[in-house]
Structures are given as C-alpha cells and as structure tokens.
KEROVEX-21075 format. One line per 2 residues: number of its first residue (from 0); for each residue x, y, z of C-alpha. Coordinates in Angstrom, 3 decimals. Layout:
NUM = X/Y/Z | ...;
end
This chain:
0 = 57.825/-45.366/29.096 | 61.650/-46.302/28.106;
2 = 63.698/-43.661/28.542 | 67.572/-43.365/27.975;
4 = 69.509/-40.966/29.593 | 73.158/-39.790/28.095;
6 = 75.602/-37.678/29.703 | 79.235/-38.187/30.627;
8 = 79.504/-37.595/33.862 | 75.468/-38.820/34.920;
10 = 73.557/-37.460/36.431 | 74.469/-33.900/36.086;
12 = 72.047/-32.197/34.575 | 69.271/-35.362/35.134;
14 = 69.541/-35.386/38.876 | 66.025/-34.830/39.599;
16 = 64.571/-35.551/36.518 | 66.069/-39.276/35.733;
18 = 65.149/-40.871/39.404 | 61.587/-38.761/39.635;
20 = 60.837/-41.157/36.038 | 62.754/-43.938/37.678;
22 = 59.845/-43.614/40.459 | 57.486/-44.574/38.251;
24 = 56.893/-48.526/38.178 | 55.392/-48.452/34.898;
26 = 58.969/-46.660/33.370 | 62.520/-48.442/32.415;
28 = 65.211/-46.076/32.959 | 68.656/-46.664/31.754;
30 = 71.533/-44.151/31.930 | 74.728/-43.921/29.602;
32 = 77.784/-42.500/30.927 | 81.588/-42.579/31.075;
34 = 82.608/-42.894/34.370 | 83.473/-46.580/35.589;
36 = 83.103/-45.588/39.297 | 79.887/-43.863/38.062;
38 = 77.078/-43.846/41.286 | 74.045/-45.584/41.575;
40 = 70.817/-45.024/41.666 | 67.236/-47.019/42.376;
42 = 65.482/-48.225/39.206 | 68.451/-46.889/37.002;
44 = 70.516/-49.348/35.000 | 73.966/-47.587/34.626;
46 = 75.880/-48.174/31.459 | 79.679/-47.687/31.371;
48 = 81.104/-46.531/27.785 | 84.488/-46.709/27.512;
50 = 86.784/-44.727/24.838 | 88.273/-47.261/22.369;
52 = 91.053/-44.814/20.732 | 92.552/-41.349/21.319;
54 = 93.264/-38.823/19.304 | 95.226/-39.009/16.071;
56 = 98.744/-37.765/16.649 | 99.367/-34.688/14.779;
58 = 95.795/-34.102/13.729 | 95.284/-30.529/12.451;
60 = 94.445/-28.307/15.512 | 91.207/-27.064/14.632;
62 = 89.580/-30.514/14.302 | 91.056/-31.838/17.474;
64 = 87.916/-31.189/19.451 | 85.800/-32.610/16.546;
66 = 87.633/-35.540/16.442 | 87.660/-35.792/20.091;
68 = 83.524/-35.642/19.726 | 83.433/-38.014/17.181;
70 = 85.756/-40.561/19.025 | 82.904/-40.428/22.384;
72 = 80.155/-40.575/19.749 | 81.668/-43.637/18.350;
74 = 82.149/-45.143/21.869 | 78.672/-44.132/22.736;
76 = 77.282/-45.457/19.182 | 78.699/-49.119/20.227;
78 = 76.972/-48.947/23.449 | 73.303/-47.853/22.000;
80 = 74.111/-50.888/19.564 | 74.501/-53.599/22.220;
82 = 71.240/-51.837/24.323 | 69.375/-52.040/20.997;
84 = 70.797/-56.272/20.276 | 69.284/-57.018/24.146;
86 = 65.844/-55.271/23.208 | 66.135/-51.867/24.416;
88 = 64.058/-49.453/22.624 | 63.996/-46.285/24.182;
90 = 60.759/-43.784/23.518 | 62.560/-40.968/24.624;
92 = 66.507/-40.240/24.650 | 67.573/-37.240/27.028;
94 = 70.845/-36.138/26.228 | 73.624/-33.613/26.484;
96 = 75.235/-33.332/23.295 | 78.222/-31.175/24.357;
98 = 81.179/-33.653/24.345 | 79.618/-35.662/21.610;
100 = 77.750/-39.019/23.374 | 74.697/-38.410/21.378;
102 = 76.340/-37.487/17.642 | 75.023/-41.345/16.562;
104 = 72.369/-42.348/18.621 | 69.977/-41.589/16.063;
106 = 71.495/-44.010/14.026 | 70.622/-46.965/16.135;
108 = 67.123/-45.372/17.056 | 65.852/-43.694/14.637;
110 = 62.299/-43.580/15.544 | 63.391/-42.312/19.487;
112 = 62.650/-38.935/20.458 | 65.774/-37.105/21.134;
114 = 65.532/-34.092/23.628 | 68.833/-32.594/23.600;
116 = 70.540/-30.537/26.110 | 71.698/-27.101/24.397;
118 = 73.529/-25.356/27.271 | 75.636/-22.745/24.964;
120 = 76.193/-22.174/21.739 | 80.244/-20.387/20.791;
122 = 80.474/-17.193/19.154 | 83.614/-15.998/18.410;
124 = 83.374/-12.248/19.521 | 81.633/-10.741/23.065;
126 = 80.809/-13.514/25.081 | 82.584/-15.665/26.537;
128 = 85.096/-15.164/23.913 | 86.088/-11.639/22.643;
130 = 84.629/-10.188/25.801 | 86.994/-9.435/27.741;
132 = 90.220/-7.332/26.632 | 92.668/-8.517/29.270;
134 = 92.149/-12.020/27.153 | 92.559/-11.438/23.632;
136 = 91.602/-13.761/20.898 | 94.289/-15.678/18.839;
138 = 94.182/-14.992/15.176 | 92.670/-18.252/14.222;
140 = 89.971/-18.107/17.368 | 87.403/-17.717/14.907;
142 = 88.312/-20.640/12.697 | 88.663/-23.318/15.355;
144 = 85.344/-21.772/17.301 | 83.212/-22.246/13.552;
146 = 84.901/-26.195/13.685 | 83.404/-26.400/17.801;
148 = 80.007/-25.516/16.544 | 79.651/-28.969/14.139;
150 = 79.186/-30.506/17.174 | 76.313/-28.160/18.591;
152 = 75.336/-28.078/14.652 | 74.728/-31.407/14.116;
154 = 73.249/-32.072/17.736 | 70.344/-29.411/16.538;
156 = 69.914/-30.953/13.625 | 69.203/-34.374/14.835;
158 = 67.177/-33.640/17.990 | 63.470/-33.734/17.463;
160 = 63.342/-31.262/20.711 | 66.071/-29.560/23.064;
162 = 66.206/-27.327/26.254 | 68.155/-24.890/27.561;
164 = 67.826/-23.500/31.073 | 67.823/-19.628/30.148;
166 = 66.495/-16.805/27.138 | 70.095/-16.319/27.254;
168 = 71.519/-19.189/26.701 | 68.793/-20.595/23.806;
170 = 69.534/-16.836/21.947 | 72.890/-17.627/21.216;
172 = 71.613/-21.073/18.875 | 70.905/-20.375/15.081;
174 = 67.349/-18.923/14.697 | 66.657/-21.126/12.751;
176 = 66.507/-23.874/15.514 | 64.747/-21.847/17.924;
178 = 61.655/-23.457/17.182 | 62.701/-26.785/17.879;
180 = 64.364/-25.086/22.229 | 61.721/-25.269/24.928;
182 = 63.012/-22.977/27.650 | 63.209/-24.697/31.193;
184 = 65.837/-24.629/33.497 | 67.634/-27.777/35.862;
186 = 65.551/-26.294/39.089 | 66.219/-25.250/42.496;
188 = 65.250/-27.720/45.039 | 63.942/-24.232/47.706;
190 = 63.003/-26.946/50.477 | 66.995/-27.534/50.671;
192 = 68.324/-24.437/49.565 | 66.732/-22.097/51.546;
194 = 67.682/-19.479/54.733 | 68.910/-20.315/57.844;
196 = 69.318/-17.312/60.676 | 70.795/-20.151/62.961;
198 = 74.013/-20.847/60.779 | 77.372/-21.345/61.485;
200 = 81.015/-22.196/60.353 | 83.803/-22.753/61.735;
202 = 87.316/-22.497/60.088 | 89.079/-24.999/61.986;
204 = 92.875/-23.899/60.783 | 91.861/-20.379/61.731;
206 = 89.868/-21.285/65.179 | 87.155/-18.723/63.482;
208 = 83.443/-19.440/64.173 | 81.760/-17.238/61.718;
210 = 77.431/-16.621/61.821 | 74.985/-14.235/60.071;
212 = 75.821/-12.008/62.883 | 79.471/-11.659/61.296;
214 = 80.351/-9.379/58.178 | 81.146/-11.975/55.334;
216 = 81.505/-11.844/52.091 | 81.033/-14.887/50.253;
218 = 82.532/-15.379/46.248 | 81.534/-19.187/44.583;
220 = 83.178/-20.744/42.245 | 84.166/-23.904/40.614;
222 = 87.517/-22.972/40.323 | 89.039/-19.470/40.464;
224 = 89.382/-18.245/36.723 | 88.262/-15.112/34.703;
226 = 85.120/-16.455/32.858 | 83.637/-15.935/36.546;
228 = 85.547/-12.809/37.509 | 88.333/-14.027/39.551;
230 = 90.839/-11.468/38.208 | 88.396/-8.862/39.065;
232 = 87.353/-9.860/43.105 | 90.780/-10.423/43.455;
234 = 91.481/-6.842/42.494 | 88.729/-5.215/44.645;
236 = 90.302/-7.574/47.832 | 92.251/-4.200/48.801;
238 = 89.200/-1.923/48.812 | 86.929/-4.322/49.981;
240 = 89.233/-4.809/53.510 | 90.043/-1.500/53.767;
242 = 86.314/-0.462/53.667 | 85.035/-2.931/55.891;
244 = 87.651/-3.432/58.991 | 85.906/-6.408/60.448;
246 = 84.837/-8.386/57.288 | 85.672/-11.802/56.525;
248 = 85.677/-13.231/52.875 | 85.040/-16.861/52.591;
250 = 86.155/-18.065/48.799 | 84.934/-21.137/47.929;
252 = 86.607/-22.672/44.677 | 89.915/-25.149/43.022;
254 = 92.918/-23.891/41.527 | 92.076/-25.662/38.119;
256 = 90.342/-24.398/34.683 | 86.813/-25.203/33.834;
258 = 86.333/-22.448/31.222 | 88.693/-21.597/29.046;
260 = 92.708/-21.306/28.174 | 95.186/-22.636/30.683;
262 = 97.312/-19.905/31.853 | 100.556/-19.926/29.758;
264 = 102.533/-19.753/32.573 | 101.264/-23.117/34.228;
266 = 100.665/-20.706/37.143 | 97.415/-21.082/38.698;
268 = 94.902/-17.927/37.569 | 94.090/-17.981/41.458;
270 = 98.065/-17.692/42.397 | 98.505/-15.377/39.482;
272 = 95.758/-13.109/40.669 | 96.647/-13.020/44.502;
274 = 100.070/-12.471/43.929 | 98.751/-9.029/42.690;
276 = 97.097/-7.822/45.763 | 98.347/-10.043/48.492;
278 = 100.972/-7.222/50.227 | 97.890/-4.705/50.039;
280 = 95.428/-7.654/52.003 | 95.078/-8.948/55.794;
282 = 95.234/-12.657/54.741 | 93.832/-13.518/58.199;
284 = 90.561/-12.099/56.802 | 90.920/-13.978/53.226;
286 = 89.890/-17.535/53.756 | 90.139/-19.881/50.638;
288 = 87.787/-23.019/51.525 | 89.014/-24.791/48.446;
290 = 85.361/-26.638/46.893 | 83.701/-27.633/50.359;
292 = 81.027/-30.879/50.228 | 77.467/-29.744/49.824;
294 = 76.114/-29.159/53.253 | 79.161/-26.401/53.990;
296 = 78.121/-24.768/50.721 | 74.915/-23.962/52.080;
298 = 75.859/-23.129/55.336 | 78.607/-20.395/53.689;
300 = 75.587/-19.110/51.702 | 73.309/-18.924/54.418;
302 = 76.056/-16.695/56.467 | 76.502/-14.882/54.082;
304 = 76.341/-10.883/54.602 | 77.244/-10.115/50.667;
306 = 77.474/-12.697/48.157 | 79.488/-11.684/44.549;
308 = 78.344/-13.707/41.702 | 80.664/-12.514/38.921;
310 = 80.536/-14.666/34.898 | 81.107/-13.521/31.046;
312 = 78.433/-13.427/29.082 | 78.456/-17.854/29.398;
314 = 76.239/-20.372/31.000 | 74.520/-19.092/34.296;
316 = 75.948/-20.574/37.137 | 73.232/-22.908/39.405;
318 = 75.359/-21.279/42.402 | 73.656/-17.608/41.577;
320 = 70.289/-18.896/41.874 | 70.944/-21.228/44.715;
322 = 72.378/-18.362/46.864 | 69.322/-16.552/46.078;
324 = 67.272/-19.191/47.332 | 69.139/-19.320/50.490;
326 = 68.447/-15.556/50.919 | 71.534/-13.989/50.247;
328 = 72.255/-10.324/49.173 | 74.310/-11.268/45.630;
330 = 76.095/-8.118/43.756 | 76.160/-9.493/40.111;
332 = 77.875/-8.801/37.158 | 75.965/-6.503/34.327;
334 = 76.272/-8.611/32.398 | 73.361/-10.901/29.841;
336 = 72.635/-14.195/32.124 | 72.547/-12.516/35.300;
338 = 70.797/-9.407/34.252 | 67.953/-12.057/33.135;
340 = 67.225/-12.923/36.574 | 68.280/-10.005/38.888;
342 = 66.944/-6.865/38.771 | 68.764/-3.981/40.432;
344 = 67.577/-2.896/43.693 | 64.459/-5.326/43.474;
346 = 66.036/-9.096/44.330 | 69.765/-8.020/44.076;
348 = 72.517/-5.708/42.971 | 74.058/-5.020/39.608;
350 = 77.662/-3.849/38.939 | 80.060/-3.131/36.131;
352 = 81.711/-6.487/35.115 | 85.169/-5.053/34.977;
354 = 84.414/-2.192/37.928 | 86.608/-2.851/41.054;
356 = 85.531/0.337/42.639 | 81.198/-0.234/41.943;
358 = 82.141/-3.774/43.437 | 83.398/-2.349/46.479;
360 = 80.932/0.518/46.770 | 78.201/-2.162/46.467;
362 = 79.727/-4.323/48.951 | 80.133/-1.132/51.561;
364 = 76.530/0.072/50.803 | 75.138/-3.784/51.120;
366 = 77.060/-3.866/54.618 | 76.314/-0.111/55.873;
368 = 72.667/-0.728/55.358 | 71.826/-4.906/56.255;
370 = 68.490/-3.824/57.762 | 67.475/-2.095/54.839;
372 = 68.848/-4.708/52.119 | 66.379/-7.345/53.710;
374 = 63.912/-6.608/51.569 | 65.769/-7.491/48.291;
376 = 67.189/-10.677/50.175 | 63.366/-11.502/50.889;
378 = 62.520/-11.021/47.344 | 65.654/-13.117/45.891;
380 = 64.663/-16.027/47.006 | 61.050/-15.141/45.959;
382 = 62.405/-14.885/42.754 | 63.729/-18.705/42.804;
384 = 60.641/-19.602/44.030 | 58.102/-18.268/41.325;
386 = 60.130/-18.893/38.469 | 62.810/-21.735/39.156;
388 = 61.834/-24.005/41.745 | 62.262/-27.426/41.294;
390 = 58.949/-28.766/42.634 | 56.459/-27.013/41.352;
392 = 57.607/-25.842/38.317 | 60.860/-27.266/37.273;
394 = 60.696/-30.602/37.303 | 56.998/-31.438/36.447;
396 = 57.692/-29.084/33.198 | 60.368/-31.786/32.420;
398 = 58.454/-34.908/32.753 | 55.665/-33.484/31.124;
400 = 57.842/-32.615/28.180 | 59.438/-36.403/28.422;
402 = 55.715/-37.804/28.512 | 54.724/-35.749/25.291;
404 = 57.697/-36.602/23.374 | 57.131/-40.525/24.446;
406 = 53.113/-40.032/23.649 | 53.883/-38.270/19.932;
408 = 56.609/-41.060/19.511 | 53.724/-43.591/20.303;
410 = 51.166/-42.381/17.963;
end
C-alpha cells in the first residue's frame, strides 16, 4: 500500500499507526506536515509545507479562521501537487482536517481514499461553548462558530471515511454524516502506561521525595485554563488542604491557552485563578511541575493517591485514560466524555463540574478509605485494557480500516 499521512504537527494523532504501516516492507509511507524541525521516523518520508501568505489585513472577523484554513489548504494543495508530478499516488490519505491541510487534497487525488480525522464538531450553546456561565458568549459567538464549521463541513463532505475516538465526540457531527464515522480511538499503549507500587519523585527545589506511600493529589493538564477546570481545582485548593493536613498536590501543566479565549487581561488563567485562593493555601504543599517530559508524567500518575480529571463537554483528554491505565483513583467531571468511560463507584468517581465542595468530599473520602478504593483503581485500568488498548484493539482496528479503504480503492 501507499499511504499519505497529513497533520500539522506529525505524528500526533498517527504515532502508532503511521510507523506500525511503515513496518511493513511491502508499504510506502509518506507524511505531510508543517514543522521544518519536524522528527523522523524509519520508513517515513517527511514532507515540510510551508505557508506562502498570511492573512489578509482587515479581513472580516468571522472568516479569519476560514481564511486561515484555506491559506494551509493551499500550502498543503502545492505540496500533494509536487508528490503527485514525482509519481506518488497514495491509496489511502489519513488526515486531520482541523486546521485545514486536507481542504484540497482531493483535488490532486481524486481516486485516494480519504479517512479523515473528526475530533469535534462546534456548537454554539452547552459544550464547550455556552457551558459554562462564568464565560459568557459574545453576541456574534454563534455567527463566527456557523463560519468554523465550513471547515469541519467540507472535510465531511469530501472524506470517503472518518474516525473519531469517542460516541461523544462523533454525536456532535451532522447526522447526516454519521454513516460515513467509524468509532475508534488513538489507543493506550497499557505495556507503558501501567502501575508501578515502586515509584518515586523527587521535587528537587523543594528537597521533597514523594511515593505511593505519600497523600498526593495529582491534576493534568496541558496548560491551566477553564475548558479543563482550572478555575474550579483552584477553588477547592482551600478545602482540599484543610481536609487533608499532610497532602501534597502535584499540578502538572503551562501557563498558556490551548482551548479557548485569551484572558482579556493578558494575565495568565493560572495566575488569575491562584491569586484567588493563594492567602487561604500552604504553598509548600502546592507544587506546579510546569509540563514535565514523558517518563515524570508517568511516574506523577503512578504516585498518585487521587487524580482530578476535570474538561467541558470537549474532546476527551488521552491523560484521563492514561492515568487510568496507570491505576490511579481519578474524580471526574459529570460531565458527557468522561461519563462515557467512568462509571461512578465501578472504575472511578464522578463529581459536579462546577462543585468545589463534592470535589473535596471526593478527594477526603478517596483518601480516608485507600484500602477500600483499590478495587475501582483495579478496575480503571481494566477498563483501558478491554476497551482502549493500543495492542490488541486499537491499533489493529486502524490498519485494518487503512487496508479496507486501500483494498475497495483497488477494486
């Protein structure tokens, strides 16, 4: 098989999926992407696109994204052109649409199988926009959220088939494209992500060693903002100390956006957030990690005594499943994507989004009663394993998929 992968910042999404084909001896794999310090990988011919323009200087607001998409589909389209003049002809094209690499590839191959990406679909009320109050939506929200969607529109349109990794997230795409979204999620690799009674940490600026022996509270995120509750553990921080004396909270996460509006303040939501609660809070128990290489955000996982996994109703974090793998107690948020995988009192706990006070009763009842709470840590990660794991279900779903797309593309 020939098999093209697109994605801006590759591999994301294709990190088990595009070497595993690249494996194969019989397959050519090449990879488009916009990074020109992009890595390598074996049997993967990396192709830098570069942007050729920017965007037009006083362009009506609510087509500046769609012009944006159009601009990196262009680039893209110029790329696929010069694959397609040295004799690349790809059976199957895996892409993510969402920044707009893929809007023309059709166009160059039209008789490629696309398989498409769909990781979320924007509504303008009660998920991740309209759902919470604190954030209100600006009066013209809905208009410029209708103008995101040609994108996603025109990406379901052209894709002969698509994934998305959750019910959730595939529910929120037009019905009348659900026909055409296979639901399979990235994977958890469980040999990697898995427990570890003999872990350790140390916070070097503190001189803290910390173990599974400790109290500690873990909270994950890219970067500290409300789409994944921020503003809400940052509130509990009081309760949560006072209740538990000899707790440590280890915060893992940047000061940037990766969701969302930019505070209008140019104030960090982090800063903004602790500068509520920080005279009510022992700081020497509040340890912000920053984002922490791979191998330390296991180890904090696998210490881990109660680990909150807070989001909007938005794109399920891989962090939530991957601290279930590694057999950790997570309190989640009530709320659509996490109540698809965790059921409360079974393989974790469930609280009220906005709730400081069931957050901190969860957290004190998780920590009064560790002995007890094994049980739903055991069956967490047997969760992961029956129904996300990357080896045995996972990733041959994907290849299988590619292979049938490449096989009906054939015929």
């Amino acid at each position: 098989m020939k098999i093209l992968f697109i994605h801006q910042k590759f591999p994301s999404q294709y990190k088990h999926l595009a070497p595993a084909l690249a494996a194969d001896p019989a397959n050519q794999v090449v990879a488009m992407q916009m990074q020109p310090d992009a890595p390598s990988f074996p049997g993967i011919q990396t192709v830098y696109t570069p942007l050729n323009r920017i965007n037009t200087p006083g362009i009506h607001p609510w087509l500046i994204e769609t012009e944006t998409k159009a601009i990196r589909g262009e680039a893209s389209w110029h790329t696929a052109k010069a694959l397609r003049k040295e004799g690349f002809m790809p059976d199957v094209i895996c892409a993510h649409p969402g920044w707009g690499e893929a809007l023309f590839v059709k166009d160059v191959w039209p008789d490629s199988a696309l398989l498409s990406f769909f990781e979320f679909y924007y509504h303008a009320k009660g998920y991740d926009v309209g759902f919470d109050p604190e954030f209100p939506s600006a009066e013209d929200e809905s208009c410029c959220i209708r103008m995101k969607n040609i994108n996603n529109l025109l990406a379901l349109e052209a894709c002969d088939s698509g994934i998305s990794p959750t019910r959730f997230q595939k529910s929120l795409h037009p019905p009348e494209f659900h026909h055409k979204i296979s639901i399979l999620h990235d994977g958890i690799d469980t040999n990697t992500v898995l427990p570890n009674k003999y872990a350790s940490i140390l916070l070097k600026n503190e001189g803290i060693t910390l173990t599974r022996q400790d109290e500690v509270i873990t909270f994950v995120n890219r970067n500290l903002e409300p789409y994944r509750g921020w503003h809400i553990f940052a509130r509990a921080l009081p309760g949560i100390l006072a209740n538990r004396p000899n707790a440590h909270l280890l915060i893992v996460g940047g000061d940037g956006v990766s969701y969302g509006r930019v505070p209008d303040d140019y104030v960090s939501y982090k800063q903004r957030y602790l500068a509520e609660v920080v005279d009510r809070i022992d700081m020497n128990r509040v340890h912000f990690v920053g984002h922490v290489d791979y191998s330390s955000f296991l180890t904090i996982l696998q210490i881990s005594s109660a680990h909150v996994y807070l989001t909007y109703p938005f794109v399920l974090s891989w962090s939530m499943l991957e601290a279930m793998s590694a057999g950790c107690l997570v309190i989640g948020s009530r709320t659509a994507p996490v109540e698809e995988v965790i059921q409360h009192g079974k393989n974790g706990l469930l609280v009220d989004f906005f709730s400081t006070d069931e957050l901190t009763a969860a957290i004190d009842e998780v920590l009064s009663h560790r002995d007890r709470m094994q049980a739903v840590r055991d069956q967490a990660r047997t969760s992961v394993l029956e129904q996300y794991d990357l080896w045995s279900i996972a990733l041959p779903r994907q290849i299988a998929l590619v292979k049938k797309l490449a096989k009906r593309i054939r015929q």
